[in-house]
mmCIF file as Biopython writes it, N, C-alpha, C and O atoms, coordinates in Angstrom:
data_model
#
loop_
_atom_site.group_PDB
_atom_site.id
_atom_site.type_symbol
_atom_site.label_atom_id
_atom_site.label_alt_id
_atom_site.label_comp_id
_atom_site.label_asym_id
_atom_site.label_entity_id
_atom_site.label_seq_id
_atom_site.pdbx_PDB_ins_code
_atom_site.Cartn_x
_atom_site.Cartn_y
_atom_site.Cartn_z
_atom_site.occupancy
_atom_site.B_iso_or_equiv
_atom_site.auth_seq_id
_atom_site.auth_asym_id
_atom_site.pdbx_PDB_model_num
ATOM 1   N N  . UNK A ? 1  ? 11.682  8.186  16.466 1.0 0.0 1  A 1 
ATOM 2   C CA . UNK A ? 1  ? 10.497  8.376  17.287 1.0 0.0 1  A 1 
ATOM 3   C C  . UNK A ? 1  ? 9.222   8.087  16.487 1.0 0.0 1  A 1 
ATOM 4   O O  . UNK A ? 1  ? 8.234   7.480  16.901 1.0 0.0 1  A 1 
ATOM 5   N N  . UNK A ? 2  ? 9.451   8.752  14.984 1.0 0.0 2  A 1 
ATOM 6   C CA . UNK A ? 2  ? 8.452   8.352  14.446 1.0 0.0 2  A 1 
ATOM 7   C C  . UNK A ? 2  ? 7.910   6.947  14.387 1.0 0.0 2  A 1 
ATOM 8   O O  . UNK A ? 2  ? 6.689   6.796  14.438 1.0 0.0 2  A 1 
ATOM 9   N N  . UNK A ? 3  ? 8.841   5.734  14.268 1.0 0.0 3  A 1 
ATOM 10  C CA . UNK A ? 3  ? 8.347   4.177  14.116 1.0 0.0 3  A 1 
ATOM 11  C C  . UNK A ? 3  ? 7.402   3.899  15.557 1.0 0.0 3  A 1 
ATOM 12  O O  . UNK A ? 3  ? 6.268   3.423  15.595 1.0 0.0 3  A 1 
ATOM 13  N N  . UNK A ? 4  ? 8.208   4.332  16.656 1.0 0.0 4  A 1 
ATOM 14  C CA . UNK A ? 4  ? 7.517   4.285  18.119 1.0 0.0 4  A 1 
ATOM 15  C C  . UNK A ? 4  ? 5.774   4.748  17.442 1.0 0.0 4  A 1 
ATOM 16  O O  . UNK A ? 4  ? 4.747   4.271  16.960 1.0 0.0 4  A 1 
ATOM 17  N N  . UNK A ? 5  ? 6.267   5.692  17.753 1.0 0.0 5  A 1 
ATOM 18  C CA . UNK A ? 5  ? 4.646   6.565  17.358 1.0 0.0 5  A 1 
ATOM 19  C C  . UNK A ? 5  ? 3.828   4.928  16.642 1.0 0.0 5  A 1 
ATOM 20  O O  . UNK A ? 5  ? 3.193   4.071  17.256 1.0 0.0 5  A 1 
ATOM 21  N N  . UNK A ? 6  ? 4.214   5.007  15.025 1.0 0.0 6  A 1 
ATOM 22  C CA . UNK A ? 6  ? 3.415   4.221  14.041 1.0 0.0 6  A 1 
ATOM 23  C C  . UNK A ? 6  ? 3.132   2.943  15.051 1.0 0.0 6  A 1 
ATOM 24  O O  . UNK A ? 6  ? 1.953   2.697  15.307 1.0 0.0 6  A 1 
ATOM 25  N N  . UNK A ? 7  ? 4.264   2.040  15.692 1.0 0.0 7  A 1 
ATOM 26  C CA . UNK A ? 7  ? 3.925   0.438  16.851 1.0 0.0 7  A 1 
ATOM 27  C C  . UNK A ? 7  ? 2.829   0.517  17.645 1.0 0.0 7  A 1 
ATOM 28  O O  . UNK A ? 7  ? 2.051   -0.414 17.852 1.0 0.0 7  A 1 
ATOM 29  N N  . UNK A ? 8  ? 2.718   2.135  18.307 1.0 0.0 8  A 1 
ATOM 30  C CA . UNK A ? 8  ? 1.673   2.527  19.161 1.0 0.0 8  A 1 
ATOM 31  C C  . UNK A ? 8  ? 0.356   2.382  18.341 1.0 0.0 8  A 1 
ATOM 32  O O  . UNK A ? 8  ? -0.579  1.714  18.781 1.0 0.0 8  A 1 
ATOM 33  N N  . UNK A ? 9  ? 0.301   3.020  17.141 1.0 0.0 9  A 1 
ATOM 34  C CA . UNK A ? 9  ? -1.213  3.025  16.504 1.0 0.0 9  A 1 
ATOM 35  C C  . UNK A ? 9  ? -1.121  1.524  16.122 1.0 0.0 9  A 1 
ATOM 36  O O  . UNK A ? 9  ? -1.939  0.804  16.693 1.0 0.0 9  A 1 
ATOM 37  N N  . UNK A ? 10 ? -0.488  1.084  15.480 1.0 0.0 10 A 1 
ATOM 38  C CA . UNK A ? 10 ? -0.627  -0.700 15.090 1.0 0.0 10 A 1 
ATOM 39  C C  . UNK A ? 10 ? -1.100  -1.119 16.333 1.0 0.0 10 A 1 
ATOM 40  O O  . UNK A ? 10 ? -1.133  -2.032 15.509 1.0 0.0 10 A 1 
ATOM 41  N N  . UNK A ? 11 ? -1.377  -1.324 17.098 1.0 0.0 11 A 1 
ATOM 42  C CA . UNK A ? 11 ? -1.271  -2.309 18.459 1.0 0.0 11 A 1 
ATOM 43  C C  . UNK A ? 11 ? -2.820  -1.326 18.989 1.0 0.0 11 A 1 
ATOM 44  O O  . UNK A ? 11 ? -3.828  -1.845 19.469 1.0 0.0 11 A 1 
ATOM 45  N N  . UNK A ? 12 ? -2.725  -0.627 18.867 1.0 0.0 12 A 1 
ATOM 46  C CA . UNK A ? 12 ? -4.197  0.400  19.487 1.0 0.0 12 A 1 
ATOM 47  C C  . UNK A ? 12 ? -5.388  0.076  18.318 1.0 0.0 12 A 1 
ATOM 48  O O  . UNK A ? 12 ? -6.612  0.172  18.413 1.0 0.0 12 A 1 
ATOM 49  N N  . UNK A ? 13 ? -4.523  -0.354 17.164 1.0 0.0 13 A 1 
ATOM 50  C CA . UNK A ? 13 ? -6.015  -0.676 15.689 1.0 0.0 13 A 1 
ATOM 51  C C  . UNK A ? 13 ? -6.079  -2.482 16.061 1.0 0.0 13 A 1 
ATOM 52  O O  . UNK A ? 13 ? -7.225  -2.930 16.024 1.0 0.0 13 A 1 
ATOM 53  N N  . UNK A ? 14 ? -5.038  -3.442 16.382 1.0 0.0 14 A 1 
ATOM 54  C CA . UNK A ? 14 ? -5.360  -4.570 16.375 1.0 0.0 14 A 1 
ATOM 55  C C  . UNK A ? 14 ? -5.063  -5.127 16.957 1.0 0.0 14 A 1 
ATOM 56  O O  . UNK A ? 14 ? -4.672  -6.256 16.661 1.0 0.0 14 A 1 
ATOM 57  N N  . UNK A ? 15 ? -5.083  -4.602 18.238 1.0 0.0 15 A 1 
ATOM 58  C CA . UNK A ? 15 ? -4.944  -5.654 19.354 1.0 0.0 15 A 1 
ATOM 59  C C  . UNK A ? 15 ? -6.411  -6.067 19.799 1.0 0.0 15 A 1 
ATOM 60  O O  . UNK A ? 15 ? -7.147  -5.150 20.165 1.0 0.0 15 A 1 
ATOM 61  N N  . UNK A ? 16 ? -6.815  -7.134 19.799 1.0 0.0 16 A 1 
ATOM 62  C CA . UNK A ? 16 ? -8.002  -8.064 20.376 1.0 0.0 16 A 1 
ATOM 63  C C  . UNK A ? 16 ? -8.724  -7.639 21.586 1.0 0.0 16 A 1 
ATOM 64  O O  . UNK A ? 16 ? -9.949  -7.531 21.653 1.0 0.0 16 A 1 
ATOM 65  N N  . UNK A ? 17 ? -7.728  -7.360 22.726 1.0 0.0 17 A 1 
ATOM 66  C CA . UNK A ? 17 ? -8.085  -6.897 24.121 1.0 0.0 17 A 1 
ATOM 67  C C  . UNK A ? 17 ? -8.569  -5.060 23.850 1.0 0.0 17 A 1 
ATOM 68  O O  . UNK A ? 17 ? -8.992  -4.483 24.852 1.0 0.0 17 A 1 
ATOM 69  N N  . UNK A ? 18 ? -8.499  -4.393 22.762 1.0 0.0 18 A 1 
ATOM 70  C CA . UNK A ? 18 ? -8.790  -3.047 22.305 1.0 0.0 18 A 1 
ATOM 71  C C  . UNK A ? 18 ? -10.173 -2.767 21.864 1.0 0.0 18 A 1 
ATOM 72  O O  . UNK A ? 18 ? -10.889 -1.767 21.921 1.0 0.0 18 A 1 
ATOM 73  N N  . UNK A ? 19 ? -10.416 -4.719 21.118 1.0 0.0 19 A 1 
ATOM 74  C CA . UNK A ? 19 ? -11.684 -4.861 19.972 1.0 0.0 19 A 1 
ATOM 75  C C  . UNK A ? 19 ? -13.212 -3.580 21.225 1.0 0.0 19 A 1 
ATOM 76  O O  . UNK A ? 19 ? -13.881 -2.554 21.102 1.0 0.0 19 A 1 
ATOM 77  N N  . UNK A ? 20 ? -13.019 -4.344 21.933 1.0 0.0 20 A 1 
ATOM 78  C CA . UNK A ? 20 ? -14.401 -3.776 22.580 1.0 0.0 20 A 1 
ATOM 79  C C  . UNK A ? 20 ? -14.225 -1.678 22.814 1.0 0.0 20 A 1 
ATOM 80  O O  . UNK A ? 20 ? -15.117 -0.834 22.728 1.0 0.0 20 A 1 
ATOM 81  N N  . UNK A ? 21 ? -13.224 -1.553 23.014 1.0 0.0 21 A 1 
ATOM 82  C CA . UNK A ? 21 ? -13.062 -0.177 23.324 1.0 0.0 21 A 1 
ATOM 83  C C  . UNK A ? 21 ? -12.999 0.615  22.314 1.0 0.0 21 A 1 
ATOM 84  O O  . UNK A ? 21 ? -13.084 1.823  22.538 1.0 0.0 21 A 1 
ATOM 85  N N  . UNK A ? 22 ? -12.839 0.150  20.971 1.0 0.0 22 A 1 
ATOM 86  C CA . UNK A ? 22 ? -12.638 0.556  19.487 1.0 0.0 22 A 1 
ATOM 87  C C  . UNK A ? 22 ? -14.407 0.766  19.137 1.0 0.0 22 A 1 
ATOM 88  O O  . UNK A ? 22 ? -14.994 1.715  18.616 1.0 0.0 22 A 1 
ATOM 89  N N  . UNK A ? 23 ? -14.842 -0.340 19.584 1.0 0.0 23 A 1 
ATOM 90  C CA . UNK A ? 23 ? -16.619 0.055  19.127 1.0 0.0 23 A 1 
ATOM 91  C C  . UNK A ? 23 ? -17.087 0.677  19.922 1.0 0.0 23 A 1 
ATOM 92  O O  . UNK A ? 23 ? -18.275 0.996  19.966 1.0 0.0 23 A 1 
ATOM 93  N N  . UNK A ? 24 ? -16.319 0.938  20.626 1.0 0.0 24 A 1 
ATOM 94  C CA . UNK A ? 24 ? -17.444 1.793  21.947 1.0 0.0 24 A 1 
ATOM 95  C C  . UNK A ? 24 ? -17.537 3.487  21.759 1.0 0.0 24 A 1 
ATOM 96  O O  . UNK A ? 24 ? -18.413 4.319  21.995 1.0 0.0 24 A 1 
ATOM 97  N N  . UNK A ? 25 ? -15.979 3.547  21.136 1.0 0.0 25 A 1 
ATOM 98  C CA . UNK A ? 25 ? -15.372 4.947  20.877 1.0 0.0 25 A 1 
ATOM 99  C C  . UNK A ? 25 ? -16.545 4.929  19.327 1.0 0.0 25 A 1 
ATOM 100 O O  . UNK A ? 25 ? -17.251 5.921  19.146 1.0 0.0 25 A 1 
ATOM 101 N N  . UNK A ? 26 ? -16.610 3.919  18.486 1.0 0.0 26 A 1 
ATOM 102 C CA . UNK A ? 26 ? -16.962 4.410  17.301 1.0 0.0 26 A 1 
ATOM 103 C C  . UNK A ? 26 ? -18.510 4.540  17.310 1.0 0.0 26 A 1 
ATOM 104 O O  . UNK A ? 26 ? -19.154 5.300  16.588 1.0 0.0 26 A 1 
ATOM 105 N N  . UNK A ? 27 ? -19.037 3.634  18.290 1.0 0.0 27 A 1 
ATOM 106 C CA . UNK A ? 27 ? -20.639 4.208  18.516 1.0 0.0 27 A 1 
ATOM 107 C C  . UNK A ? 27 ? -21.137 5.212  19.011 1.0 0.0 27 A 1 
ATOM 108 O O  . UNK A ? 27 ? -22.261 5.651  18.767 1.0 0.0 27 A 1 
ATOM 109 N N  . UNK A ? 28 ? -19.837 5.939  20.209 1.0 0.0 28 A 1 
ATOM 110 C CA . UNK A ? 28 ? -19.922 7.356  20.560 1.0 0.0 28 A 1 
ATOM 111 C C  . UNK A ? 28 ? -19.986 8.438  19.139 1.0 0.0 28 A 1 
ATOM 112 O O  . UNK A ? 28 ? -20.832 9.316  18.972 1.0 0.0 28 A 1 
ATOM 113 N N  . UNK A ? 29 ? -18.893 8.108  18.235 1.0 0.0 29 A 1 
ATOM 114 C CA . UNK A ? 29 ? -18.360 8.862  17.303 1.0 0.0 29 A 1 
ATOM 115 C C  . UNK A ? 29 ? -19.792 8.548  16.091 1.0 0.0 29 A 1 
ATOM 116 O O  . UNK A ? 29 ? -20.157 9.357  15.238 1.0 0.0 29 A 1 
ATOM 117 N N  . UNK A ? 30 ? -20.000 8.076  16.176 1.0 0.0 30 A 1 
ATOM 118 C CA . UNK A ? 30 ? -21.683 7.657  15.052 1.0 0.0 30 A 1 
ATOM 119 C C  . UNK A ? 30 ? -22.654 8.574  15.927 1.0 0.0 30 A 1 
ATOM 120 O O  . UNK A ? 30 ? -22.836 9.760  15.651 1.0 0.0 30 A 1 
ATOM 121 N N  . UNK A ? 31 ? -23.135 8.066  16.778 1.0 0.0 31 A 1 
ATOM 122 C CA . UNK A ? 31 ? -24.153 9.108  17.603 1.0 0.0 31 A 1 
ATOM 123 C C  . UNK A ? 31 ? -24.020 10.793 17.242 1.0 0.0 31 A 1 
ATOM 124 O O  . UNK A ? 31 ? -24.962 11.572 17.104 1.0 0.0 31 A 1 
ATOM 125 N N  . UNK A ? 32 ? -22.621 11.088 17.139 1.0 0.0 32 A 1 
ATOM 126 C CA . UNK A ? 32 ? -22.679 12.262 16.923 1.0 0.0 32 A 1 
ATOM 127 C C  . UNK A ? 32 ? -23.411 12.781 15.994 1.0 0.0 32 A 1 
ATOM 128 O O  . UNK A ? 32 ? -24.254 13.663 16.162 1.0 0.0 32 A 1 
ATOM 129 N N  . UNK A ? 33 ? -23.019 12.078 14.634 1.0 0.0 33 A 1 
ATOM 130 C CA . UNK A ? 33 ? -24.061 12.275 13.251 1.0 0.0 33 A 1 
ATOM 131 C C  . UNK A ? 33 ? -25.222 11.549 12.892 1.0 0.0 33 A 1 
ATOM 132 O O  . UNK A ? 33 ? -25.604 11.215 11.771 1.0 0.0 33 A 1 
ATOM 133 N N  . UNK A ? 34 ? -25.868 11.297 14.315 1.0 0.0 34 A 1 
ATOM 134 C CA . UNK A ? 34 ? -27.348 10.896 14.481 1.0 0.0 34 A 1 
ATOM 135 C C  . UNK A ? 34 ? -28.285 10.123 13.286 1.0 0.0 34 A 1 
ATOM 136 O O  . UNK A ? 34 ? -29.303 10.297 12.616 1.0 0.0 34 A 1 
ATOM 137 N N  . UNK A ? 35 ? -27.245 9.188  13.504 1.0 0.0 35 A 1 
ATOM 138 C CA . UNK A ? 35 ? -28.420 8.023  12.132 1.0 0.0 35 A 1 
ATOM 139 C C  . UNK A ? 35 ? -27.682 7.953  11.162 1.0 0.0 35 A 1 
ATOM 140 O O  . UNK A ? 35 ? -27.753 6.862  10.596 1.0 0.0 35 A 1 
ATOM 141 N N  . UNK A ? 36 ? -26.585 9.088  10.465 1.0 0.0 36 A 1 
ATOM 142 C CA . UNK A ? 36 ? -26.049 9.165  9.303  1.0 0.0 36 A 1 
ATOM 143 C C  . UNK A ? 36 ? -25.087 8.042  8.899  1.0 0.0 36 A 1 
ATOM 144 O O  . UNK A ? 36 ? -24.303 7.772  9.809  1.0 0.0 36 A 1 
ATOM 145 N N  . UNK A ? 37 ? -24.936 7.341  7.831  1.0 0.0 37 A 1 
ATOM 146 C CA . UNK A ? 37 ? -24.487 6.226  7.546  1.0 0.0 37 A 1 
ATOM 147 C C  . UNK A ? 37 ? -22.944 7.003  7.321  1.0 0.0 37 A 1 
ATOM 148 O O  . UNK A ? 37 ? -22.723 7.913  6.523  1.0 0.0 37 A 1 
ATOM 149 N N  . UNK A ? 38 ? -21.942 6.357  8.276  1.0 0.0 38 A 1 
ATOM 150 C CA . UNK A ? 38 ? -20.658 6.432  7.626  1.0 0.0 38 A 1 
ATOM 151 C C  . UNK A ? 38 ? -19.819 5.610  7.137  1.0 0.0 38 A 1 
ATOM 152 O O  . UNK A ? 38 ? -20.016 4.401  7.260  1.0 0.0 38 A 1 
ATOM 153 N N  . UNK A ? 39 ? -18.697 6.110  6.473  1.0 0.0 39 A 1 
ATOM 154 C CA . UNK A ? 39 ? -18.033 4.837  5.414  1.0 0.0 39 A 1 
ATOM 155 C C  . UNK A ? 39 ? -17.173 4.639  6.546  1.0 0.0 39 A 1 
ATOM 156 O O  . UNK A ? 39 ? -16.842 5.272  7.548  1.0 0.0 39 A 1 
ATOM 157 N N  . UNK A ? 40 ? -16.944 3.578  6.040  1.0 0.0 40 A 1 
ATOM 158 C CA . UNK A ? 40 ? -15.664 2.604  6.997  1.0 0.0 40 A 1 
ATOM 159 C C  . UNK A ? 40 ? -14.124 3.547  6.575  1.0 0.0 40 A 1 
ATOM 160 O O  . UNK A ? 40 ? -13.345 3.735  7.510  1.0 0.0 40 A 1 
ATOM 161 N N  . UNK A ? 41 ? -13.787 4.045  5.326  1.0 0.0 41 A 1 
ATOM 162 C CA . UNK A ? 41 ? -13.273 5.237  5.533  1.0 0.0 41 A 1 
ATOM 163 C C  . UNK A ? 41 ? -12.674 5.889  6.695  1.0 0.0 41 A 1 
ATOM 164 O O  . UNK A ? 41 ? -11.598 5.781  7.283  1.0 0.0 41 A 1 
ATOM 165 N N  . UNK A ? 42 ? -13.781 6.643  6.839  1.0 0.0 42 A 1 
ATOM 166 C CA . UNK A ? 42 ? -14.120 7.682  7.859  1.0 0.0 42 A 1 
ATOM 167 C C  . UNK A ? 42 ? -13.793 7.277  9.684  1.0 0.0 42 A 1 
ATOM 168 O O  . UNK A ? 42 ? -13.159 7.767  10.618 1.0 0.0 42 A 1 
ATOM 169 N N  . UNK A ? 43 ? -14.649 6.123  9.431  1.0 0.0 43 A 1 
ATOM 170 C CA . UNK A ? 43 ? -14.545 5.563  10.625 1.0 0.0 43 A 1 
ATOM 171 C C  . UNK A ? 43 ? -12.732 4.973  10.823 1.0 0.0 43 A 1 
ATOM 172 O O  . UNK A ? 43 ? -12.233 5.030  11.946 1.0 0.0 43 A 1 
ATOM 173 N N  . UNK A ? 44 ? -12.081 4.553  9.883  1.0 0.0 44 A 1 
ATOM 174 C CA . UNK A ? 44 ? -10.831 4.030  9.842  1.0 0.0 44 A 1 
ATOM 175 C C  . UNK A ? 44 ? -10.060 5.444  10.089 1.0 0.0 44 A 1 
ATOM 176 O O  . UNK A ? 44 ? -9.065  5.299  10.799 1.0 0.0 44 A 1 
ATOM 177 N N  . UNK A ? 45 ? -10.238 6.435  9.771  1.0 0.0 45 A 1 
ATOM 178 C CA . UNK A ? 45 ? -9.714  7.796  9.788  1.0 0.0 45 A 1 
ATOM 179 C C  . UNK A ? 45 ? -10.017 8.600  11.479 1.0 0.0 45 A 1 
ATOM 180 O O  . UNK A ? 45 ? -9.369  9.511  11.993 1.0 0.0 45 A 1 
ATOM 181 N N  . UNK A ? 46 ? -11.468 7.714  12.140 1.0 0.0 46 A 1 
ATOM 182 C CA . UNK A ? 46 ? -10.864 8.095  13.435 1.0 0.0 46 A 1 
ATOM 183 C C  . UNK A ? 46 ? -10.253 7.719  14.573 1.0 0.0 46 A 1 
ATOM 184 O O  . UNK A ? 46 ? -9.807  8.143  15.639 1.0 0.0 46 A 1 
ATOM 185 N N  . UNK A ? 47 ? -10.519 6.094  13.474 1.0 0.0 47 A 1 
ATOM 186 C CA . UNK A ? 47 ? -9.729  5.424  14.397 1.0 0.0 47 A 1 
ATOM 187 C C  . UNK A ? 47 ? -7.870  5.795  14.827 1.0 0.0 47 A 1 
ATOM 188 O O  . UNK A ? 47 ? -7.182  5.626  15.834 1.0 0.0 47 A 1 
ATOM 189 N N  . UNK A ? 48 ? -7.649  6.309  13.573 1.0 0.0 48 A 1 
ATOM 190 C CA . UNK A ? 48 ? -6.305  6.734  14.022 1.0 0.0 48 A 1 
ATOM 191 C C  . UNK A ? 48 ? -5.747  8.206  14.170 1.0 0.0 48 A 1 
ATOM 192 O O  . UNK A ? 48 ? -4.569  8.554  14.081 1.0 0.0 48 A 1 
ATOM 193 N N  . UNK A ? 49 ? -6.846  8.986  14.413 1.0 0.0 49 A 1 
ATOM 194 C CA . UNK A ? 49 ? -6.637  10.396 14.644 1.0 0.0 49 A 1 
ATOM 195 C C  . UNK A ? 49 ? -7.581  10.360 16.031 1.0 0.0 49 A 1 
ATOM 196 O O  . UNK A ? 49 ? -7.043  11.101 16.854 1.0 0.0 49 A 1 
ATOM 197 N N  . UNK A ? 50 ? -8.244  10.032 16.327 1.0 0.0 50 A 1 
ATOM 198 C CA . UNK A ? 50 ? -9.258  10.493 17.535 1.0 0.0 50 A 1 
ATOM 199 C C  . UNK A ? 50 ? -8.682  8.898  18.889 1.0 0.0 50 A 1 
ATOM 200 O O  . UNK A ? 50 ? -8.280  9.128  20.029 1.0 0.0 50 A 1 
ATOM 201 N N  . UNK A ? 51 ? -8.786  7.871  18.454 1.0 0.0 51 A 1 
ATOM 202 C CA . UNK A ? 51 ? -9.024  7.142  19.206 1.0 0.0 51 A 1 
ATOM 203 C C  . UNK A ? 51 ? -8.220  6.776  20.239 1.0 0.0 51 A 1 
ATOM 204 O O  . UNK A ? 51 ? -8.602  6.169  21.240 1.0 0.0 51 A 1 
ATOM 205 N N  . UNK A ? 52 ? -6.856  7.221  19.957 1.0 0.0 52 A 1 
ATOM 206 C CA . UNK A ? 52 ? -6.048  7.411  21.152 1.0 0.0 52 A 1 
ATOM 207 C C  . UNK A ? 52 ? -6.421  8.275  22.201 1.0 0.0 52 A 1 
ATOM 208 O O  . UNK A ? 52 ? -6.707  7.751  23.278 1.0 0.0 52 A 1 
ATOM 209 N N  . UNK A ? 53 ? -6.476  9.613  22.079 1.0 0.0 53 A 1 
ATOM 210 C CA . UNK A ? 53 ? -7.202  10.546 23.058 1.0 0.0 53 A 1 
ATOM 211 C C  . UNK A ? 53 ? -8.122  10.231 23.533 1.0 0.0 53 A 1 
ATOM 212 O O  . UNK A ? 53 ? -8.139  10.260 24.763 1.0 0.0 53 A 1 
ATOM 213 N N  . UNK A ? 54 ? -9.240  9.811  22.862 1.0 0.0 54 A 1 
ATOM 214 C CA . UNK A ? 54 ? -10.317 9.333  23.656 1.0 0.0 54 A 1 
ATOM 215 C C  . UNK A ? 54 ? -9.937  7.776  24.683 1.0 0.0 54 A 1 
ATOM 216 O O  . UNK A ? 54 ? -10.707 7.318  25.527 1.0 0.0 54 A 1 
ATOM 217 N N  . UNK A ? 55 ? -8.716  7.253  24.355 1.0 0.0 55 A 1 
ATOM 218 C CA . UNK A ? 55 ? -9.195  6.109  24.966 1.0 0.0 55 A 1 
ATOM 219 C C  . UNK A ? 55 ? -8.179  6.484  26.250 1.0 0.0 55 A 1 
ATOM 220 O O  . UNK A ? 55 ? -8.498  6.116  27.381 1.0 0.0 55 A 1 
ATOM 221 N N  . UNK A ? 56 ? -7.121  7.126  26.053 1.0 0.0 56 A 1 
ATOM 222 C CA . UNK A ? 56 ? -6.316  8.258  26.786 1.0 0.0 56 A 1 
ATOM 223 C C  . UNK A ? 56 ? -7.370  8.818  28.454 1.0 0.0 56 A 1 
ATOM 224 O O  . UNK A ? 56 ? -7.026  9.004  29.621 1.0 0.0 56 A 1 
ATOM 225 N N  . UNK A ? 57 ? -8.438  8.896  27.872 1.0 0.0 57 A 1 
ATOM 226 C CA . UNK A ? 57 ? -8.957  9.718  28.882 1.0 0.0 57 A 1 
ATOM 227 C C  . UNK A ? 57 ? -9.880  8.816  29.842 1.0 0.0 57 A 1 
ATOM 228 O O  . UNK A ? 57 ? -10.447 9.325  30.808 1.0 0.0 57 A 1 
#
């Protein structure tokens, strides 16, 4: 189950038809910390903990 799981996040980080819904989630997720510069890090870290749920909904 676990590999399922991992195919799901591969395909949700680079699929092309995602590109636009990935910045949309991460300009929501920037706004939050109002101006504050974040590392790509961070941002890579919600991409795969937050961005399913949010795109879920």
């Amino acid at each position: 189950m676990r590999s399922l799981a991992q195919a799901n996040c591969y395909v949700l980080l680079h699929s092309d038809k995602l590109s636009p819904y990935r910045q949309e989630f991460l300009e929501s997720e920037r706004a939050v910390y109002g101006g504050i510069q974040i590392s790509k890090r961070t941002e890579d870290k919600w991409l795969v903990e937050k961005f399913p749920r949010w795109l879920a909904k």
